[in-house]
C-alpha positions in Angstrom: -138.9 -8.2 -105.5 -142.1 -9.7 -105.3 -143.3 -7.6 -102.3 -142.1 -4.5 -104.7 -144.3 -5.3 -107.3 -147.0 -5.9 -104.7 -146.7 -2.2 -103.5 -146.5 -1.3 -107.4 -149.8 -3.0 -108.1 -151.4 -1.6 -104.9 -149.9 2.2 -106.4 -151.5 1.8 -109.9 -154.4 0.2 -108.5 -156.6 3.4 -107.9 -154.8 5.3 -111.0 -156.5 2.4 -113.1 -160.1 2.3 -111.7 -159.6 6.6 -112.1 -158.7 5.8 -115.7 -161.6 3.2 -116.5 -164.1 6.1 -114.7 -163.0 8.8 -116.9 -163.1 6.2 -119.7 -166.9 5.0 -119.1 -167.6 8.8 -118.5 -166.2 10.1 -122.0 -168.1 7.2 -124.1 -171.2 8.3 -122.1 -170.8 11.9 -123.4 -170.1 11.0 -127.3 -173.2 8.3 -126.7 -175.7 10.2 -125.4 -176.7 12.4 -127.8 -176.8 9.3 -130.3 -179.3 7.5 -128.0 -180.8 10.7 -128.0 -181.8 10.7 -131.6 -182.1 7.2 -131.8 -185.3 8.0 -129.1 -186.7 10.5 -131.0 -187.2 9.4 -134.0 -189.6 6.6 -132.6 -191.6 9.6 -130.8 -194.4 11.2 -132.9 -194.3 14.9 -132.8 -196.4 15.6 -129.9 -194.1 13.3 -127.5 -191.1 15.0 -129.1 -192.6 18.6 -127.9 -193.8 17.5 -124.3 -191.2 15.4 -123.1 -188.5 15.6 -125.4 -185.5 13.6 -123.3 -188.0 11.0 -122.0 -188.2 7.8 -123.6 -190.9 6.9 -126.3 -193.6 5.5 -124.9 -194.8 4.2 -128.1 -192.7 3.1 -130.7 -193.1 4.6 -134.3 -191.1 2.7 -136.8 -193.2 4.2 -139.8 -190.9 7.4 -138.9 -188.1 5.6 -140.7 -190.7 4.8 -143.8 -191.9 7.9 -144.5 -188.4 10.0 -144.3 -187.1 7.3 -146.8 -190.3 8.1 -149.0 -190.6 11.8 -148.5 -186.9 12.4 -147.9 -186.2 10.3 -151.4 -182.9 8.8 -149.5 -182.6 6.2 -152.0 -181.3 8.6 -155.0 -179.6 10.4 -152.4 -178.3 7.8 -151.1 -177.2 6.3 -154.4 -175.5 9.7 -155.3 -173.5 9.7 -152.6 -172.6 6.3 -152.9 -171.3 6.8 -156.6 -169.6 9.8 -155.5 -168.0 9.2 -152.2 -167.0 5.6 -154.1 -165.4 7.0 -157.1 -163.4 9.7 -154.9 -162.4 7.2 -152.6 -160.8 5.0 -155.6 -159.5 7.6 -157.6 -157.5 9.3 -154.5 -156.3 6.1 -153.1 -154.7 5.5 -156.6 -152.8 8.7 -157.2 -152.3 9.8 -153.0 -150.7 5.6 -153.1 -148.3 7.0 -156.0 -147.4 9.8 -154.5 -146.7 8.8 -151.2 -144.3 6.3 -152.2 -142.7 8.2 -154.7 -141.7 10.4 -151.8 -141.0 8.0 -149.1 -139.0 5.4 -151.4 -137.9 7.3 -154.3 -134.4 9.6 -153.8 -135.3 13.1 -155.9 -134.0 16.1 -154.4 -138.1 17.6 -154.0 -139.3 14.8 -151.9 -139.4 16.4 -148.9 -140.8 19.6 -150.4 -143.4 18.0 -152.0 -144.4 16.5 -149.0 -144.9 19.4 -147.4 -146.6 21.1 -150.4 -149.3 18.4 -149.8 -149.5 18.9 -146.2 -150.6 22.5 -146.7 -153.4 21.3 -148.9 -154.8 20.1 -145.5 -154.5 23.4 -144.1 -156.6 25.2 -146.6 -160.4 25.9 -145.7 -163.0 25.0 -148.2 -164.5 28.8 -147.4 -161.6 30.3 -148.9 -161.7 28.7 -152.0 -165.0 28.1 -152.7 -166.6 31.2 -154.7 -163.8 31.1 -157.0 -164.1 27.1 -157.1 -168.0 27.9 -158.0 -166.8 30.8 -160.8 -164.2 28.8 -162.5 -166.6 25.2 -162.8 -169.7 27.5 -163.7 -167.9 28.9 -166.7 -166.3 25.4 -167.6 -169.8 23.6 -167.3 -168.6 21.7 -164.3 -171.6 22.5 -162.1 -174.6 20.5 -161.1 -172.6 17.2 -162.1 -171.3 14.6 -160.2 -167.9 14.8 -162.0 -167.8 18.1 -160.8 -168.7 17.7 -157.3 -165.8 14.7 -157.0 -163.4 17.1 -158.5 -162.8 18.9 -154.8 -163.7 15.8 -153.2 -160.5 14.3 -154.8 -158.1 17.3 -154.2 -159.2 17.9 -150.4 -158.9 13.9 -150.0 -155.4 13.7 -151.4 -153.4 15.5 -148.8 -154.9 13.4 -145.9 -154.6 10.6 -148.1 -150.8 11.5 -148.8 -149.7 12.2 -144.8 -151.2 8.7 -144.0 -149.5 6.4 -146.4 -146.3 8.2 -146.7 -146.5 7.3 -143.0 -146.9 3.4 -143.6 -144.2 3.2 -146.3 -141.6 4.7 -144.0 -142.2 2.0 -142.2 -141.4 -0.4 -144.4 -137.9 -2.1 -144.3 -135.7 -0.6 -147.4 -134.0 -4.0 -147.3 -137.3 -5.4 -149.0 -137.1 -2.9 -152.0 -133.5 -3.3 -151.8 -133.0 -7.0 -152.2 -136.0 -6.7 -155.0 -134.4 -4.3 -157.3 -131.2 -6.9 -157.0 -133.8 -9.6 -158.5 -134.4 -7.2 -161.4 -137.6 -6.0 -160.0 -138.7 -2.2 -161.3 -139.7 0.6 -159.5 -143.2 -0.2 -160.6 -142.6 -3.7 -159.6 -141.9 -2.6 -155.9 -144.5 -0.6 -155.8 -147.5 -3.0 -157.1 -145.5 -6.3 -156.3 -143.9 -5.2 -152.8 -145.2 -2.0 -151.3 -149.0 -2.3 -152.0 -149.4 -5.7 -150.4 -147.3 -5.1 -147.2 -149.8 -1.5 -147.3 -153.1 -3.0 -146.5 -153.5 -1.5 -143.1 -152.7 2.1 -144.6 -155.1 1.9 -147.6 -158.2 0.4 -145.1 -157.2 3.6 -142.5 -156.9 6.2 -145.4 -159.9 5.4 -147.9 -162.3 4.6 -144.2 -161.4 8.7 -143.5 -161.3 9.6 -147.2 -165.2 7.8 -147.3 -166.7 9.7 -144.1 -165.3 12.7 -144.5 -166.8 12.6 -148.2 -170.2 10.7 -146.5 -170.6 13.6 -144.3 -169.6 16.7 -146.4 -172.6 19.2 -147.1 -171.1 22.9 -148.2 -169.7 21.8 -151.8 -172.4 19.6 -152.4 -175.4 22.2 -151.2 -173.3 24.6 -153.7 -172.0 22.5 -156.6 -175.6 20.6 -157.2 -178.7 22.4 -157.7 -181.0 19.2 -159.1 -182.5 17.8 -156.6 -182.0 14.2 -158.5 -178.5 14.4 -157.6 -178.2 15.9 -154.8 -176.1 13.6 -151.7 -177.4 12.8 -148.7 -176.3 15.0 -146.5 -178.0 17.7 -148.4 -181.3 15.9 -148.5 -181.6 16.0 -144.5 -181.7 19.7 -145.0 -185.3 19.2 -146.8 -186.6 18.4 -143.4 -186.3 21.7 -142.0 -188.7 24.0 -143.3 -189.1 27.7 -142.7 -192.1 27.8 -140.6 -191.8 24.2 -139.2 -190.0 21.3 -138.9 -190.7 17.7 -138.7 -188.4 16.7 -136.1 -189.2 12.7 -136.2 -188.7 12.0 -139.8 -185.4 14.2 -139.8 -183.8 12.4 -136.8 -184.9 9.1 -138.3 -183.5 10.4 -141.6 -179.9 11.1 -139.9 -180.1 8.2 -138.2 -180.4 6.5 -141.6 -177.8 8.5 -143.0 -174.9 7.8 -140.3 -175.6 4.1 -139.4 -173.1 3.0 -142.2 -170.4 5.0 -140.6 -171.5 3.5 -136.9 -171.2 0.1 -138.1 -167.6 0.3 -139.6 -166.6 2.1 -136.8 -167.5 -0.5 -134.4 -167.0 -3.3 -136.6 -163.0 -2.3 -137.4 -162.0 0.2 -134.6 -158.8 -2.4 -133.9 -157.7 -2.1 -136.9 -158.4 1.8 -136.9 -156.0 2.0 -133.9 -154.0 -0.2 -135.0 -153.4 1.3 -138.6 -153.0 4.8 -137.0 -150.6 3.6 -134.6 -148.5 1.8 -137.1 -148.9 4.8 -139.5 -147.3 7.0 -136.9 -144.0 5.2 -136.3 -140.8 6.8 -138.5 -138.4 3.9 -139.9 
């Protein structure tokens, strides 16, 4: 036996140093271009045009001062903050409801409900958006942060949805069970019970809800004409002008506006896997 799993070892050997190439070789790819940016936004302009993949020779951290200052990222910064927060809360609270409701609760349209949400994830902003526009303009909806978090919300709930209905069907029915035996209601097992035991699902959900809110530019570009309330994502367009471009302050500007995403990436990728992983698994 033990010269079998010698031979075994020897076998999987060269399949694992293949594996850890490839590996090194793919976080190379989705790095590079970050390093990239990261270089040239502490170039000046000049260096940027002669040598545009060499690195800085002089370092020009005032780059990151002045697209702060002429960029005004701090009220952008603070819209999308208010926005991307208040969607994230609002969705987790009603997508939470609904999931359960359909993985816990026996009603003959669970399961067609369920898949009435899943096509809300199949539905391009593009189709929907002139008529989106025409309907809010004529309600007053427009140029308002209530009305930018309106679609923010609904495209966020079907994601939101999928994931936890996921994480509650993974959740032993015994538990809710052995509660409603206690007298507990269904409210009770779903604040008491299924909340608590979905803390993985809620961190996975709202982190994809937030970026994928963070990083949105079409509604907001449309939806918000004042430039006082404008998210950030739109502000990094004010960087590119029509007859030039500053290319230092803008790549110091998106740096700005993606390290938050970066650092909870890196900081909480276990329990990203993790969640997803868990989220996946039928019970």
């Amino acid at each position: 036996m033990a010269a079998v799993e010698k031979k075994k070892k020897k076998l999987l050997s060269p399949v694992m140093i293949l594996i850890y190439v490839l590996l090194i070789l793919l976080a190379f790819i989705y790095l590079a271009p970050l390093l990239w940016m990261l270089s040239v936004s502490l170039k000046d302009n000049a260096g940027v045009m002669s040598a545009p993949f060499s690195l800085p020779e002089t370092i020009h951290w005032k780059n990151y001062a002045e697209a702060w200052r002429l960029g005004r990222l701090g009220a952008a910064l603070l819209n999308s903050v208010l926005v991307c927060g208040a969607t994230l809360v609002i969705s987790l609270f009603f997508g939470s409801m609904a999931a359960f409701a359909i993985a816990r609760m026996k009603w003959k349209l669970s399961e067609l409900t369920h898949m009435f949400f899943l096509v809300g994830m199949m539905v391009p902003v593009h189709c929907i958006l002139i008529p989106l526009f025409v309907r809010f303009a004529k309600l007053g909806l427009t140029n308002s942060r209530f009305g930018l978090m309106l679609p923010y919300i609904t495209f966020s709930l079907p994601m939101t949805i999928f994931l936890l209905t996921g994480f509650f069907r993974t959740m032993p029915r015994e538990i809710f069970e052995s509660a409603a035996i206690d007298g507990c209601s269904i409210y009770g097992c779903f604040f008491k019970i299924a909340l608590p035991l979905c803390k993985t699902g809620f961190f996975i959900s709202g982190l994809m809800t937030f970026v994928g809110n963070w990083n949105e530019l079409l509604l907001a570009m449309v939806f918000i004409s004042d430039p006082a309330r404008k998210t950030l994502p739109v502000t990094l367009t004010y960087f590119v002008g029509p007859y030039a471009t500053n290319y230092v302050q803008m790549f110091a500007a998106i740096i700005i506006a993606i390290a938050p995403t970066i650092i909870v990436y890196s900081l909480f990728s276990n329990q990203i896997v993790e969640g997803l992983t868990a989220g996946a698994v039928k019970g």
